[in-house]
Each structure stands twice: as C-alpha cells, then as structure tokens.
C-alpha positions in Angstrom: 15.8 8.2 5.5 16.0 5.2 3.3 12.7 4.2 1.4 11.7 0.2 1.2 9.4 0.7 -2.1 11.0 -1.5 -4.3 10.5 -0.5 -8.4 10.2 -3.0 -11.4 9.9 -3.7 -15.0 7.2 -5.0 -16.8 8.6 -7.2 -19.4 8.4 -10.3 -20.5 7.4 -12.1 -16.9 8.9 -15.3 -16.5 8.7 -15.2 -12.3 8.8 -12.8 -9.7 10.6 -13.8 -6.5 9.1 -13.5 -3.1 10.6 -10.8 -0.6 7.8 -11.0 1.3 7.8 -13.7 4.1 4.5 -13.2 4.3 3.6 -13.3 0.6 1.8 -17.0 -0.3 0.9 -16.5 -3.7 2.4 -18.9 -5.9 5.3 -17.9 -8.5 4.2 -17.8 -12.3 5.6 -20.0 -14.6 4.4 -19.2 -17.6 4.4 -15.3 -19.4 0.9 -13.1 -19.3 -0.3 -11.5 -22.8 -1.4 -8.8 -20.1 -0.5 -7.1 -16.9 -2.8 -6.3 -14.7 -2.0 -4.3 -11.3 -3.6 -1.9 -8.8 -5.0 -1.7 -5.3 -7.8 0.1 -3.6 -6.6 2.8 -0.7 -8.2 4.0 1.8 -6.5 6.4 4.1 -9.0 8.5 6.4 -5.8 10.8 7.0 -6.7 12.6 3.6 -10.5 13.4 4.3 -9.7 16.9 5.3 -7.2 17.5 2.5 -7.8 20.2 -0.1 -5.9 18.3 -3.3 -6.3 14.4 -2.1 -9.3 12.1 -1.6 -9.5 9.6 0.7 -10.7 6.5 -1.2 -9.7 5.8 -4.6 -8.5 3.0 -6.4 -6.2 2.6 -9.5 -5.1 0.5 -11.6 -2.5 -0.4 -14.3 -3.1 -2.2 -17.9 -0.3 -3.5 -20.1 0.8 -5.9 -23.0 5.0 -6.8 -22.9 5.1 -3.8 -25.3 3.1 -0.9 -24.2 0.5 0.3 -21.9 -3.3 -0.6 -22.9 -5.5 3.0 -22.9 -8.4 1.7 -24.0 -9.6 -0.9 -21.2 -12.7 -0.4 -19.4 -12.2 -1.0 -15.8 -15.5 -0.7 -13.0 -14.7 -0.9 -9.5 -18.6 -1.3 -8.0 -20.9 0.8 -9.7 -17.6 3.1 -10.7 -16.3 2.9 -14.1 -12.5 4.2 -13.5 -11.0 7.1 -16.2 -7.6 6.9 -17.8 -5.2 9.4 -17.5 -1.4 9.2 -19.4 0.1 10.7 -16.1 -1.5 10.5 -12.5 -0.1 9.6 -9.1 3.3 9.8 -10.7 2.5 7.1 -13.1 2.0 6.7 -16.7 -0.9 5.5 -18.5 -3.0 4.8 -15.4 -6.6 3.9 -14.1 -8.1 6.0 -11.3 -11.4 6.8 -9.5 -11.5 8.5 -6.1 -14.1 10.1 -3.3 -14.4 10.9 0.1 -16.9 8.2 0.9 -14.2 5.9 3.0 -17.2 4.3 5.5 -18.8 3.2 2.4 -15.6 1.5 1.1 -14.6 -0.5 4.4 -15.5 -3.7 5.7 -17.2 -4.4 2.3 -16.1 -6.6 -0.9 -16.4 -4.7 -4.5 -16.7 -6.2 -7.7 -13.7 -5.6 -10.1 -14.5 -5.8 -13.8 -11.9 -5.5 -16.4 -13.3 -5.4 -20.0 -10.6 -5.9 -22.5 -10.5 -9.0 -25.5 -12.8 -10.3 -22.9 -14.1 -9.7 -19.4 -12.2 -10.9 -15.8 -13.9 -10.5 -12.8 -12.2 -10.0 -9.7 -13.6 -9.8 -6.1 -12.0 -7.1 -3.6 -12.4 -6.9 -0.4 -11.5 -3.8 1.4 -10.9 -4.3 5.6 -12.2 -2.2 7.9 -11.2 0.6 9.4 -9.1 0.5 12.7 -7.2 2.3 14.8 -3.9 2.3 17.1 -4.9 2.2 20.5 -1.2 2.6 22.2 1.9 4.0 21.7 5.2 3.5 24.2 6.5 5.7 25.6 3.2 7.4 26.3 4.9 10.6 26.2 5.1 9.7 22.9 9.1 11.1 23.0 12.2 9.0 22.7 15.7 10.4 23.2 18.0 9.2 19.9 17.1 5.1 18.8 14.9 4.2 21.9 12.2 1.7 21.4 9.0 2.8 20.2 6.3 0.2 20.5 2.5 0.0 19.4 -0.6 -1.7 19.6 -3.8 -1.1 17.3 -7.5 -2.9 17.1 -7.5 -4.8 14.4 -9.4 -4.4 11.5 -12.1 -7.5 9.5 -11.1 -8.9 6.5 -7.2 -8.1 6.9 -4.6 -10.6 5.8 -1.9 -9.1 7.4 -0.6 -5.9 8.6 2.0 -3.3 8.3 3.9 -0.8 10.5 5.1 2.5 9.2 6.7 5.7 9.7 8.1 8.6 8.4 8.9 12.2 9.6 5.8 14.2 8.7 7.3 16.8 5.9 8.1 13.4 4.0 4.9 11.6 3.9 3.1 10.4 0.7 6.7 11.4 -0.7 8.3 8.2 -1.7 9.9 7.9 1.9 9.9 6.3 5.5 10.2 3.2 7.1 7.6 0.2 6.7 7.5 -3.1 7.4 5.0 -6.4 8.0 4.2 -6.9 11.3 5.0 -10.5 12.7 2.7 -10.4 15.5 -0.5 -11.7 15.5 -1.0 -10.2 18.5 -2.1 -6.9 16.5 1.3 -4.9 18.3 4.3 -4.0 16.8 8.1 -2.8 18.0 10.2 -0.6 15.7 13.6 -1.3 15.4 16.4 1.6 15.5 16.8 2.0 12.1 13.0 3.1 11.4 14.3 6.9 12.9 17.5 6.5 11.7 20.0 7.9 9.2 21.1 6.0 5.9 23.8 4.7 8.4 20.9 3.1 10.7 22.7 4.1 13.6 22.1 8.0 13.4 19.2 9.3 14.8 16.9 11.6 12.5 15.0 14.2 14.8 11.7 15.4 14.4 8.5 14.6 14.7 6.9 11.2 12.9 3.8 10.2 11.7 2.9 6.5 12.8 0.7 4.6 11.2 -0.9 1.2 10.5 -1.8 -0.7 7.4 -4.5 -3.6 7.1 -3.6 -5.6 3.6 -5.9 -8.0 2.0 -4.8 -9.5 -1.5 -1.5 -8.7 -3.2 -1.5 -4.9 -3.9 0.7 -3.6 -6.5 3.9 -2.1 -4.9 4.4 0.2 -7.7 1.4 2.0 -7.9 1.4 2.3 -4.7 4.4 4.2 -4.2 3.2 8.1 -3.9 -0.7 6.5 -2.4 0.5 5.9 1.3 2.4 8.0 3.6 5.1 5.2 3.4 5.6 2.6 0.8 5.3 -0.7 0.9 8.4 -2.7 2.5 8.3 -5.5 -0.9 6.8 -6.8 -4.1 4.2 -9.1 -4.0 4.4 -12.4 -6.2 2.6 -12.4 -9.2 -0.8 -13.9 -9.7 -2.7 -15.4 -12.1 -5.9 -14.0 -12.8 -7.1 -15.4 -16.1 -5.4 -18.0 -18.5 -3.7 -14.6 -20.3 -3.7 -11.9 -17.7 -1.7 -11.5 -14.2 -0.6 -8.9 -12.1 -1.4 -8.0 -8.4 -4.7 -6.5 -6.8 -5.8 -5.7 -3.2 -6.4 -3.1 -0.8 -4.8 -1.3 1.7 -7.3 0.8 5.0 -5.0 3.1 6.8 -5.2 3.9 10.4 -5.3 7.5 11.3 -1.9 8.6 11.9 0.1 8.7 15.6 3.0 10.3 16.7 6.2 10.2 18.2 8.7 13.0 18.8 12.8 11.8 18.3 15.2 14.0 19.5 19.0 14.2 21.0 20.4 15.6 24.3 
C-alpha cells in the first residue's frame, strides 16, 4: 500500500504550502533563527505493549544549520531527554508513560528554554471511540464500501480516518485521510484497501482507526508514532518573533477492524 506521510527539509524556510484543506494557519513570510516541531500522542492501542508507551510526546529543535542538543524542553511537570536517534529520528526530544487518562481532555504547559524561554499551551482531546462500522460483519468482498462512525472527542479540531493492514502498522504505511464530515462518520474510498494501482484489492485483515487533531502536529515526527501517517504537512507557525515550527496532539481511538478478501 502507498503511504500519505509526506517528508521535508529544514532549511532555510521561506513558506510552506498548504496540502491540507483543512489546515488555517497562515503561511510564513519571513525565515525562523529556529525550528521548532513535535506533537503529543496518545494512542491507548499501545498500553498493553511490551516495547511502546502509550503517551509520549517529542519534539524537534533546529537552527538552518544543525540540530540544537542542548535545549531544555518540559511538557507539564516533565522535562523531556534528548536522544541523537529515537523514533527513527535524529537529534530528538522525547518523554513517554502509560498514564494516557491523565493526558486527555487536559491542556499542558510547553516550555522551551533556549536563548530565551517560549511558552506554548497544548491541549490534548479526549479520548473517543468508533461506535460503528459497515458492513457489520465487518467483511467486504474486493473494493466495497466500508463506512464508520465514532463519538467524538472535546477539544478536537478536526479528525482523521485511517487504515492499514495490521502487520504494517506503526511501519511508515496505510491509508489516512481528514474526515470532511462534521457529522463525526466517515466512508473510505476504494483505494484505502487497494494496490499501488488503486484498483487492486489488498486482502487481509485492517486495523481501523480514528484520529482527534488539535493544533498543527509535526508530520515528520510523526511518521513511525501512529499506526498510519498523517495524510499532509501542516503550514508553518509562528511561535515567537525567531522560532516556528508545528506543535499539537493527536488521541487515538482504539483500533476496529475490517476483513478484505476476493472470491
């Protein structure tokens, strides 16, 4: 299956383009002494596993030239630790637990301390759940429609739809894209269990799942957090007079299923 995760340079920033429809930050015009990007995750589909935690955020620090190691970044009363390699990326911020009720439905403090202190304000949506899946079988023969609804979750700017056969999750791959329903429901189209072609169908079994986004998340370090990456970039946004980036959160829903298969 194709994946939608887009991947880009930092450089010297002179505007990022919106793929997003969604996406209403405004385009910068001017270039950042320092990138700042990240987003806070929490995916309740983790709690059980034996290498993963459930809640953690990270975060990314850099000049035009090279990645800043020596920031001090507190999420809350969490002070994050640098690593030169996590989560598949270099030179990164990370802290991570378990605790995901204490993490939802809540905004967190986010304190960068670097040539000066930005504070940022995060708030994480609550958690939610999809409440129905069609067929209810939960089993479509080659590219039938699959259709969902979920609850909703406070705080969420928007949602997203995702999928992915489940031996490819958190691997870079799947189908995902924002939902343009306010109606909190959803309808895949046939390429989301498709081939590269689109019009082949890809048997097996899927994980479903649903996203609730608040802020502009940062597609990149994103990209090995989910079980599907995000469909786009964000734009760009400004955060001090010398630092922009992209920051917010993303609560998972626990995962669905649905079964493709061919006569």
């Amino acid at each position: 299956m194709n994946t939608f995760a887009k991947y880009f340079l930092l450089g010297l920033i002179v505007s990022i383009t919106l793929i997003a429809a969604c996406n209403t930050n405004p385009e910068r015009s001017t270039n950042p002494d320092l990138f700042f990007g990240g987003l806070v995750v929490v995916d309740p589909n983790l709690e059980l596993s034996p290498s993963d935690r459930s809640a953690k955020i990270v975060a990314r620090l850099s000049t035009a030239d090279s990645a800043v190691s020596d920031a001090t970044i507190i999420f809350g009363n969490d002070t994050l630790t640098y690593s030169e390699l996590s989560y598949n990326l270099s030179s990164v911020y990370s802290f991570e637990n378990n605790d995901t009720y204490n993490w939802t439905s809540k905004s967190f403090a986010l304190s960068l301390q670097y040539n000066g202190t930005i504070e940022l304000d995060i708030p994480v949506a609550d958690s939610f759940s999809i409440t129905n899946v069609v067929p209810g079988n939960h089993q479509v023969q080659a590219l039938e429609q699959v259709s969902i609804e979920w609850s909703g979750s406070d705080s969420a700017d928007s949602y997203i739809v995702a999928t992915v056969l489940v031996d490819s999750a958190y691997t870079g791959y799947g189908y995902s894209a924002f939902s343009i329903d306010a109606g909190r429901a959803a309808t895949f189209p046939p390429e989301a269990f498709a081939m590269g072609d689109g019009e082949t169908p890809e048997v097996g079994l899927y994980y479903i799942a649903v996203y609730a986004i608040t802020g502009s998340p940062d597609s990149l370090a994103a990209q090995h957090l989910l079980p599907v990456p995000l469909p786009s970039i964000y734009n760009i946004t400004d955060f001090s007079d010398n630092v922009a980036g992209f920051f917010g959160s993303i609560t998972v829903t626990l995962f669905d299923t649905i079964r493709v298969s061919v006569q």
